[in-house]
N, C-alpha and C positions, 0 to 999 in steps of 0.2 A: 504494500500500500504506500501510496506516495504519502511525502511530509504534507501536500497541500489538503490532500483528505483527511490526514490525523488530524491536523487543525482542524479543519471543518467539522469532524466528527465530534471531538473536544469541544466545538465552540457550541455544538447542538446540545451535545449532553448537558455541557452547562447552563445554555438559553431555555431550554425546557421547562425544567424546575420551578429557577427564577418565576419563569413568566406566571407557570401557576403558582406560586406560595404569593407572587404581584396578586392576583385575582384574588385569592382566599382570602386575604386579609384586607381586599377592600372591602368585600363582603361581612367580614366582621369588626368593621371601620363603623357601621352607619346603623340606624335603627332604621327600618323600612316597616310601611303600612303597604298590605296588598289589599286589593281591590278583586274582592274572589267571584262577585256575584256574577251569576247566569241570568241573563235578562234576553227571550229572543225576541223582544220587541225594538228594533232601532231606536238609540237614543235614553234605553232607562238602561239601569243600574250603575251608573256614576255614581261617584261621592263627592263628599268633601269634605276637608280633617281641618280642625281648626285647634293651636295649641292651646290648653286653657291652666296651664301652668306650667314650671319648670325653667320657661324662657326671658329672655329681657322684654324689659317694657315696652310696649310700641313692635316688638320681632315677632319672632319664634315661627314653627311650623304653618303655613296655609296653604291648602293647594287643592285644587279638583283632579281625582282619579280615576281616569276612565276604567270601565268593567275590563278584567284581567290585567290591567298595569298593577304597576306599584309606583310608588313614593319613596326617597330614600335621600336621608342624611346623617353627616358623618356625626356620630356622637360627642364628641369631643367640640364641636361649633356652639361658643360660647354664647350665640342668640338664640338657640333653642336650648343649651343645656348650660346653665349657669353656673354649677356646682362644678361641671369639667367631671364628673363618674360617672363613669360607665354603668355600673347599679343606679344611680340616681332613678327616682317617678320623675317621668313627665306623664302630663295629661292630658289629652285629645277629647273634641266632640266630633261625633261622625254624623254626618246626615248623606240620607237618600236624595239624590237630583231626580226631579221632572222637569218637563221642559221650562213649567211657568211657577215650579214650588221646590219647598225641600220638605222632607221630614228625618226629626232626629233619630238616630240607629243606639247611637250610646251615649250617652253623658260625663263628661269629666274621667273616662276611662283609661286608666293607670296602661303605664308600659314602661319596662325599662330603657333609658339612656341606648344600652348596646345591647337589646332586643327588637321583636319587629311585633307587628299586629297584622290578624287575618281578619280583612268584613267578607261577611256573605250572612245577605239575607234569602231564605229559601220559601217559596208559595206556600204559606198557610200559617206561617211565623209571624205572631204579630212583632208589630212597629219595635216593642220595646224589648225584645227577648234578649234572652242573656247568650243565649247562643248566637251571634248577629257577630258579636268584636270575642277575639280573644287573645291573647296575650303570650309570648313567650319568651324565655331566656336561654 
């Protein structure tokens, strides 16, 4: 085998890894909310997360999630997480988008800093059910 292929061979073995242990760890960089819901009607099952603690005044988390996205920031961003921990609560309201309304999904619902949240509302669940947001670490 030539020197120019060792190199190259060497350079992949080592770019490989790299790249994934890069990915892994951005993924446990950031608290992410997914947006699980099934809606086959065009236009519903959106959301929208609103931080209602944990963050600075005037900041913190807001965003519309369309059905099957997610949301996602790094935990460690001092205008959503104050305290700078990774355990820290932050706390989100979620609501359900319609075209011309919303209706809330969860209220004030806890997550940790470097965890994420699943919404999915499913047909026949009412508005308020606890199974809608759930949390983990």
């Amino acid at each position: 085998m030539s020197k120019l292929m060792l190199k190259l061979l060497a350079c992949f073995i080592f770019t490989v890894p790299m790249i994934f242990i890069a990915v892994s760890a951005d993924k446990a960089m950031a608290f992410c909310i997914y947006n699980n819901n099934v809606h086959s009607t065009s236009g519903y099952g959106d959301i929208e997360v609103i931080q209602t603690s944990g963050h600075k005044f005037g900041r913190g988390y807001h965003a519309k999630i369309k059905k099957g996205d997610r949301g996602c920031v790094n935990w460690s961003d001092s205008s959503v997480n104050t305290s700078g921990k990774k355990d820290s609560t932050l706390r989100f309201d979620v609501y359900y988008l319609f075209p011309n309304s919303k209706v809330m999904l969860c209220n004030n619902f806890p997550i940790k800093a470097g965890g994420w949240m699943t919404v999915k509302h499913e047909a026949g669940w009412q508005w308020n059910d606890s199974r809608i947001c759930k949390a983990f670490y």
